[in-house]
Phi, psi and omega in degrees: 000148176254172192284295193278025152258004174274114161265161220255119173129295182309123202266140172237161167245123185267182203247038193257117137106062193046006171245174173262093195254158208258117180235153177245106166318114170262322156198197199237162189295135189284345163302351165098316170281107186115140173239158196231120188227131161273128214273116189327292203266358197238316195078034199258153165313121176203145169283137176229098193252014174220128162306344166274026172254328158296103188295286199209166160266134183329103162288193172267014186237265201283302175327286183309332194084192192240115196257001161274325190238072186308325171327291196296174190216138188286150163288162166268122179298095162247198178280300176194122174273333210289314168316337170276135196280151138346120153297135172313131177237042181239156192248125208305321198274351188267131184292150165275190186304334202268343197084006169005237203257096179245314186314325184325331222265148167235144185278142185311149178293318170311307207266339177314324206254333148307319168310323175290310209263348195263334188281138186059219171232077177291159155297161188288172191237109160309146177328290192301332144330315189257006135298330205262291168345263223267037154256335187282310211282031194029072151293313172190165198254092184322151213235215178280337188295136183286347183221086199275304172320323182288318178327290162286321165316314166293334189254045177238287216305291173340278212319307198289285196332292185263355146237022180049257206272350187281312186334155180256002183232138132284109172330113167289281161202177184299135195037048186205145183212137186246176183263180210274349147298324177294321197268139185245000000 
């Protein structure tokens, strides 16, 4: 679209916030660059100050919506609603009454790495040892991140930060961590 097809009146479809929303051109920016427009469905005032944020102009039918009535909401074209089963509205990770799917839940790399540090009486542990640990004793399941070990070093650190003497790890020596029984 070009600067001289935009009339003053006329509803377009811009360009805001990564959709295409129905705007009325109102007047032109008073600085000359750009038009000041209302927005179809809100009435909220907005600048438009690059002709490439204007896709096209609005028709009346589908495009604007239903800019008479916003309330309303078009159906959705199905078959037969009375026949469609029901949401499940019960929640998959919550056990059932019975003690149900609790193994489901897979443990965080943070209780993993207590768990690692809590068996026998080890020596402190570099991250990565104790990420290589609870990924063999299938503890936990590396995810998409490339660096699980940085991961963790932080989130011990945190852990010892905030909640200090409460914390289950204690800092050793640099980059190394025992859990907060062993140390005397």
């Amino acid at each position: 679209m070009k600067q001289e097809d935009i009339q003053i009146g006329v509803t377009y479809l811009v360009g805001l916030a990564g959709k295409q929303v129905p705007v009325q051109i109102t007047e032109t920016h008073p600085s000359g660059t750009g038009w000041l427009g209302k927005t179809i469905k809100t009435g909220k005032q907005i600048t438009i100050r690059s002709v490439q944020r204007i896709h096209k102009k609005a028709s009346d039918d589908k495009q604007v919506g239903n800019v008479a009535n916003p309330g309303k909401r078009n159906p959705k074209a199905t078959t037969d609603t009375t026949s469609a089963p029901k949401h499940n509205t019960a929640n998959p990770r919550k056990p059932t009454a019975t003690g149900g799917d609790q193994d489901n839940k897979p443990m965080s790399l943070l209780s993993a790495a207590a768990h690692i540090l809590a068996q026998g009486k080890q020596e402190p542990m570099r991250c990565k040892d104790i990420v290589e640990q609870a990924i063999e004793q299938k503890l936990w399941q590396p995810g998409k991140g490339l660096t699980p070990a940085s991961t963790l070093y932080a989130a011990i650190g945190r852990e010892i930060k905030t909640k200090g003497d409460g914390s289950r790890f204690v800092k050793a020596e640099r980059g190394m961590f025992t859990i907060k029984e062993q140390v005397a």
